[in-house]
Structure formats: C-alpha cells, structure tokens
C-alpha distance (Angstrom), angle and dihedral (degrees) to the residues before:
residue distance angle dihedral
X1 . . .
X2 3.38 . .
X3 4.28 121.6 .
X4 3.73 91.7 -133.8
X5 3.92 91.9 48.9
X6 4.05 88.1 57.7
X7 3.75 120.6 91.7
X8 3.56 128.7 -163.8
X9 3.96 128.3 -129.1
X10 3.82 120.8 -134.0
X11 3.70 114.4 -111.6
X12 3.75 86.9 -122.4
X13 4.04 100.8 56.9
X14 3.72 87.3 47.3
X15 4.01 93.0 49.7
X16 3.90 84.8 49.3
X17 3.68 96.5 41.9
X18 4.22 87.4 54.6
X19 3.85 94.9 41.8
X20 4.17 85.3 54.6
X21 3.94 86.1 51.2
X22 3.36 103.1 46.2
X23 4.19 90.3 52.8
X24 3.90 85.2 49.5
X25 3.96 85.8 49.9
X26 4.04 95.1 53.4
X27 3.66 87.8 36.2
X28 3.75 90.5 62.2
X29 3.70 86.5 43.1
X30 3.59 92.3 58.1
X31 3.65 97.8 46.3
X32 3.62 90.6 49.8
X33 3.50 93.1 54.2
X34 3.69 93.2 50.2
X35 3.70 88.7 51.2
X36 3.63 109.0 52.1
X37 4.13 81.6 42.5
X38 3.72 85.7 55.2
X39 4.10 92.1 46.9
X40 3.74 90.2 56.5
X41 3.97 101.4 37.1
X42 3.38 77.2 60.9
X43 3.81 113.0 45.4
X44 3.78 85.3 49.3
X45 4.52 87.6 56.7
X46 3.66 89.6 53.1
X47 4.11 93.4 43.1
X48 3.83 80.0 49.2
X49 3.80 94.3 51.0
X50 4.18 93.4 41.4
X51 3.97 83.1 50.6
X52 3.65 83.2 63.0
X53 3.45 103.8 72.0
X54 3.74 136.2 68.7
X55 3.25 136.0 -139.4
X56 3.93 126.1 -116.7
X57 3.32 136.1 -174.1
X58 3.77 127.5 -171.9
X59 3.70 130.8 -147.8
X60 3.64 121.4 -153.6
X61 4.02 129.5 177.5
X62 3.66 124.6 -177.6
X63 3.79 133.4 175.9
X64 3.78 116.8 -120.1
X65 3.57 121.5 166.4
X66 3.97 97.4 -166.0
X67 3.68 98.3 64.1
X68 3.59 103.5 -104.3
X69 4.10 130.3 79.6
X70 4.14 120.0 -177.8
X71 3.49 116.9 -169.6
X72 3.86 127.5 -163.2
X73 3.72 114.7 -161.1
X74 3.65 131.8 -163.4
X75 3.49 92.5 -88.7
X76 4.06 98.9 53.3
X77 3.44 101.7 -110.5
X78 3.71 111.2 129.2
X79 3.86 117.9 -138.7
X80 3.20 117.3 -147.1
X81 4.18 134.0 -162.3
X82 3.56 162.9 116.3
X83 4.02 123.1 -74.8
X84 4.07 114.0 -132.1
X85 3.31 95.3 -113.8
C-alpha cells in the first residue's frame, strides 16, 4: 500500500474501542457461565424426576388350547405367545 493512503487512529478511539471489547469479552464469560450452570441444574431435575418412577412388570398366564394366546393390555400393546402346552 501506499504511505499516503494509510491513516492513523487516535490513541483515544483505540483505548475506547478495547475498553468496549473487553466488557463484551467478560460479558460472554458471564453468560457462559450461567449457561453451562443452567445445563447441569437442569440435567440433575430431570435425573431427579426419572428417579421418581418405578419400574413394573406384569405377569400374565392364560390357557389356550390352540397354540396361540394374544393379549391386549390397557395400554394397546398386543402380547403375543405360545401356551405351555
């Protein structure tokens, strides 16, 4: 480039310009923290709310003499299987 073409900044407008970008910086910082606080306040709630619950599981016998039993449950799923005999 050319020497004439180059312009110089005022100490002042650069001083300003780096005191704006260092509060964006700690800004950021701050809203990072918050967030990956956030992220794990909240994956430990919903462990908390899956720890809740228990698990059940039903038994059911029927006797078929063809072979074949289906079972619908309250839930809609049909169960399907083979009798003992």
């Amino acid at each position: 480039m050319d020497d004439a073409k180059i312009k110089d900044v005022p100490y002042l407008v650069h001083e300003g310009a780096m005191v704006r970008l260092e509060r964006m910086n700690r800004r950021l910082w701050i809203s990072t923290i918050i967030l990956v606080a956030l992220l794990f306040i909240s994956n430990g709630l919903w462990i908390y709310y899956q720890s809740q619950f228990e698990s059940v599981s039903t038994t059911i016998t029927q006797d078929n003499l063809d072979g074949i039993n289906n079972y619908i449950g309250n839930d809609g799923d049909i169960n399907n299987g083979k009798t003992d005999y």
